[in-house]
N, C-alpha and C positions, 0 to 999 in steps of 0.2 A: 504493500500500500504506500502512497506517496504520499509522506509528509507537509503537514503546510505549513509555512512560514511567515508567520503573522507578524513576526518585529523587519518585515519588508515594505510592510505598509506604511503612507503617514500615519504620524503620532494624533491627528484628528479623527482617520477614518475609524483607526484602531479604537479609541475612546469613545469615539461614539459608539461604533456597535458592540464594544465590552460593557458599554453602560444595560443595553438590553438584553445582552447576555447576564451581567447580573442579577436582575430580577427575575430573567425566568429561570435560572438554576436556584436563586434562592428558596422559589414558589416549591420548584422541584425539591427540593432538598427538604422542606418543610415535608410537604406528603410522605416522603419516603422515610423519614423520622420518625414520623405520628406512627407507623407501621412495622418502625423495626424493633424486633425482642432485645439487640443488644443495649441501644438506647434507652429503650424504656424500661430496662432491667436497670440500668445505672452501671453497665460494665460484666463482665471484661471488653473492652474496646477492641475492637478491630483496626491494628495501625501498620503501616509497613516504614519502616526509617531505613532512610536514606543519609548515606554517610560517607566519611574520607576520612579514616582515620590514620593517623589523630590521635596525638595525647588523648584531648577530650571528648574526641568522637570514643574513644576505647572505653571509659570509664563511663558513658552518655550509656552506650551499650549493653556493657556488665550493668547501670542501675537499670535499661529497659526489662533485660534478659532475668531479671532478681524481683518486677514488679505484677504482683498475680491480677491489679488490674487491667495488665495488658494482652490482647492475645496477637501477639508479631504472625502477623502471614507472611513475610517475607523481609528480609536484610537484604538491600540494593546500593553497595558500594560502588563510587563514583569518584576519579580523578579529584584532586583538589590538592591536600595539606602534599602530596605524596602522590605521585602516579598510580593509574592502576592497579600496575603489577606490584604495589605495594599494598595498597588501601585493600582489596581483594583478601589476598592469605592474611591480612590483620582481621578483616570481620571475620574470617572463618576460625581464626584462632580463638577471638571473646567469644564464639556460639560454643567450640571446643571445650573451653573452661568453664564457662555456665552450666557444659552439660546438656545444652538446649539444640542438640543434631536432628531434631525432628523441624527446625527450622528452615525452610530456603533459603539460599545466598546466591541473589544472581549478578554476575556484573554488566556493570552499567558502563558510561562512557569515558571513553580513553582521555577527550578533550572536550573544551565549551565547543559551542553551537558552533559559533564564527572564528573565535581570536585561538591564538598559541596560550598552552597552557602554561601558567604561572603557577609553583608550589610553594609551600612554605616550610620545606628542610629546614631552614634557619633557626624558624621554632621549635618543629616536632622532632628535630632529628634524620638523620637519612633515610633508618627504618619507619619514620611515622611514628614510633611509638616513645620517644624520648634517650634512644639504644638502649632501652628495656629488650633485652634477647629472649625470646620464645623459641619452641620446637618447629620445624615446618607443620601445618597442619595436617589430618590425615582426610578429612571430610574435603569434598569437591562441592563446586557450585553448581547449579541445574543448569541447563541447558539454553535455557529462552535467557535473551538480552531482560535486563534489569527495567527497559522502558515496554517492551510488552509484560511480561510477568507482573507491572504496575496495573498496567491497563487490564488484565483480563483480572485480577483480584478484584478488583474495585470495578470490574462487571457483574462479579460476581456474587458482591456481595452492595449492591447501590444503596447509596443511602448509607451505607454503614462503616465505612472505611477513613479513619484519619491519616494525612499524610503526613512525617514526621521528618523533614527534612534538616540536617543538622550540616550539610558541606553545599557545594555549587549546586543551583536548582539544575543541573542540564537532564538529569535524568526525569523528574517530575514534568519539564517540559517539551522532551521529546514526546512523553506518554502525550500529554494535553496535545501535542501536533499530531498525534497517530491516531486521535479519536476525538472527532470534534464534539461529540457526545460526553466527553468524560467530566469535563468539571461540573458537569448541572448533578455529577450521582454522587462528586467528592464529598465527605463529610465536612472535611476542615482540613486546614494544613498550620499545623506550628511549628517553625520552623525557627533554627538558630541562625541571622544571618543582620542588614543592615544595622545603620544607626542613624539616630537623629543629632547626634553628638558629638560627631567626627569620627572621621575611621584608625584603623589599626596599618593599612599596608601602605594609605596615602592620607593623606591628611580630611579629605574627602570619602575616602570608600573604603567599608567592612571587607577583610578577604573574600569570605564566600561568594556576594555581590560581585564583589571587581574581579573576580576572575571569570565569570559566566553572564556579564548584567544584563545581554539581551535573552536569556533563561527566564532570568529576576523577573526583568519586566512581562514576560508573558505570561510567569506565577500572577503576581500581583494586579493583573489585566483579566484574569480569567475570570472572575466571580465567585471562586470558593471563597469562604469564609478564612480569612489568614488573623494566626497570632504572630506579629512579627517580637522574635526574642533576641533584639540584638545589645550591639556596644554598652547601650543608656542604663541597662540591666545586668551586662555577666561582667563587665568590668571591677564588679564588686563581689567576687566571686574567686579570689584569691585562694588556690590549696596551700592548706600550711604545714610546719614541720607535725605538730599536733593531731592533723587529720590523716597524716600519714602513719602515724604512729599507732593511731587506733586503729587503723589494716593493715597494719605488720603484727597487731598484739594478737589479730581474729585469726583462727585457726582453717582459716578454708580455702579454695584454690580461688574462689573469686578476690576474694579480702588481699589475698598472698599476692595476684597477677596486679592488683591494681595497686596495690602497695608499690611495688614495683616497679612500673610504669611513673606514678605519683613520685617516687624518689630519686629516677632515673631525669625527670622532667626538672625535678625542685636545682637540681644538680646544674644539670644545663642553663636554666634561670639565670643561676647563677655566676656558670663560666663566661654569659654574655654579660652580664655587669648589673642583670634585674634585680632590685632589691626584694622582692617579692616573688611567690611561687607563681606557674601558672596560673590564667582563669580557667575555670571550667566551665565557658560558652556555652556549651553541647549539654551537659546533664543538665545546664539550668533550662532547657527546651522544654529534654521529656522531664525533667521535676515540674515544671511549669502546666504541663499537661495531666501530669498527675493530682497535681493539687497549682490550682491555679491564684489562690488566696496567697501563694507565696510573693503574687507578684501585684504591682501595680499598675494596670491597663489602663490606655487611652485610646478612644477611635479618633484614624485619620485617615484621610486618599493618604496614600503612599507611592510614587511612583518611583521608577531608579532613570537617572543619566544613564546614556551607553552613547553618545556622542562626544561629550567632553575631554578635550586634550589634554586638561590634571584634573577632570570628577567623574571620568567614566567610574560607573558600580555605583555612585552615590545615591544612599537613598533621602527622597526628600519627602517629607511630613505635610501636607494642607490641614491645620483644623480651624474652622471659623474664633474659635475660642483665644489660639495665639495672638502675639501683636499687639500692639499698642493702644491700640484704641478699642477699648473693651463693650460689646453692646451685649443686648438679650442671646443669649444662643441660639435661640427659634428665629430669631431674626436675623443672626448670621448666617443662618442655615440658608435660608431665603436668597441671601441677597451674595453670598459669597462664591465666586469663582474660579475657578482653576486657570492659572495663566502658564503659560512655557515663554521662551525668550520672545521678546520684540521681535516683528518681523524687523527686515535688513530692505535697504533701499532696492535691491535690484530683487525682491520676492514681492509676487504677486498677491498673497496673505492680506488681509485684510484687519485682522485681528488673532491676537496671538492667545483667546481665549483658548483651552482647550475641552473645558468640561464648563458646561455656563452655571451647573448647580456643585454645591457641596454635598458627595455621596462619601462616604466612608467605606472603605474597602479592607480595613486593616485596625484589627485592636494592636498598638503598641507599647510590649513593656518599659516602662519610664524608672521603673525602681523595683528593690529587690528586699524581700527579709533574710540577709543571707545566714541567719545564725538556724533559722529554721529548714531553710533551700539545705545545707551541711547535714543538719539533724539528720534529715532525710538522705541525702546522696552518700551520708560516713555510713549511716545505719544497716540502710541496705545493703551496700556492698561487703559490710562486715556482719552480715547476718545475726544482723539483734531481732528480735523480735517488736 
């Protein structure tokens, strides 16, 4: 089947017709709620996480692979902190030590949509995992690419399926171009990735973002329901000698591998000059998902740069509430619109409106309780009760 390509389009034609794409997936999405047993039971969920690990993608994982309100149909590793041929035999190593081989592990893509891939060795190490050294794994991945295997779970299960993306969106949005049917059945997607606060690899743009932005922008275009968990929230999310300490004291392969990994990372921090441990971006997603009282939510349009020659990957925040001149909110809502750059003297544009109402496309975490977000990501992986 021949994929479409929707970040080919102008940035107007696109907005307009994602604006009615939104509402009729949300209509949809509603129905197929009201009807499903996992929803209205309150759990186990149906989610598939998407990842690169990754320090934090590793330990994101061991907390999903440790959380009985989840039910994982599928781990879809994807190019990002670490190539492929790295991020791949790391997911299957966490599913190994979890114990959790009744899981799928399909891989996903080698590079973003359009650009050369950009990793971040620097941080996680050459292995990905901080040179925390593991076994090679013995378990193999299934057969189907990681962007069908998305798309056919979440046929199969519409209505019910959240998507958990914690590295570059490219595999979420390959699915979303191989079925233009798919985001009206998504449940939600929470995902670890922008910031409204400035980035991590440019001053401007989150990793995950700037390495795949026109991915981002197709996520954040499509109409699913998005929690965006990025910069403004895991930046405070610092692992400490202390938290490491409490999974080296726990007796189990989970507690022992992430101990591991945590100490191996803390080490590295260090040899580059960081006063402080890494963040853990990625478990504060799925914590976020599991208990989402950890975090502080705001709605806003979110859209990302993929043009900008220093903000490609940026993502940027609309809410009528921001800014200076403070009115009713219902009345912002009204009267406030979405702008993109000035047209330029030699474009035909007319006005550089791009959305003429304020819709909200995106709750985003603005703040964190991290003493509690910890509680929860030392506990589990150290199997307390």
């Amino acid at each position: 089947m021949e994929s479409k390509q929707p970040f080919r389009m102008t940035r107007r034609a696109f907005v307009t017709s994602s604006a009615a794409t939104f509402a009729a997936s949300t209509f949809t999405r509603e129905a197929l709620a009201s009807s499903s047993s996992s929803s209205a039971a309150g759990g186990p969920f149906r989610v598939i996480i998407d990842t690169d690990p990754g320090v934090d993608d590793a330990l994101a994982l061991l907390l999903a692979l440790r959380s009985p309100e989840l039910k994982i149909e599928a781990i879809t590793p994807v190019a990002g902190n670490v190539p492929l041929e790295l991020t791949l035999p790391n997911a299957l190593r966490m599913v190994e030590i979890a114990g959790r081989t009744d899981i799928p592990v399909a891989a996903g893509a080698k590079g973003p949509l359009i650009r050369r891939l950009v990793t971040a060795a620097y941080a996680h190490g050459e292995n990905g995992l901080g040179g925390a050294v593991f076994p090679e794994p013995k378990i193999k991945p299934v057969a189907q690419p990681a962007a069908e295997l998305i798309r056919q779970i979440v046929r199969k299960y519409p209505g019910e399926v959240t998507l958990l993306p914690v590295g570059p969106l490219t595999n979420i949005a390959t699915a979303l171009n191989l079925d233009s049917e798919l985001a009206s059945i998504v449940r939600g997607i929470v995902m670890m990735g922008g910031s409204l606060s400035g980035g991590n690899i440019t001053p401007a743009a989150e990793f995950n973002v700037y390495v795949d932005p026109e991915a981002a922008r197709i996520v954040f275009q499509s109409g699913i329901p998005i929690t965006m968990v990025g910069l403004d929230a895991t930046r405070k999310t610092s692992l400490t000698e202390a938290h490491v300490g409490v999974l080296e004291a726990a007796q189990n392969p989970v507690s022992q591998a992430a101990a591991k990994i945590g100490r191996n990372s803390i080490n590295h921090n260090r040899e580059r000059g960081f006063l402080v441990g890494p963040n853990m971006h990625d478990s504060l997603a799925v914590a976020g998902f599991l208990d989402p009282s950890l975090l502080t939510l705001k709605e806003y349009y979110v859209d990302v740069e993929t043009t900008g020659e220093l903000t490609a990957g940026e993502t940027l925040g609309y809410s009528p509430t921001a800014g200076d001149l403070k009115r009713k909110p219902e009345a912002e809502k009204q009267q406030m619109s979405i702008r993109g750059s000035a047209p330029t003297l030699a474009s035909t544009r007319t006005s550089p409106v791009v959305r003429d109402k304020f819709v909200p496309n995106a709750k985003v975490a603005l703040d964190v309780d991290s003493a509690r977000f910890f509680d929860l990501l030392i506990g589990r992986l150290s199997g307390k009760p």
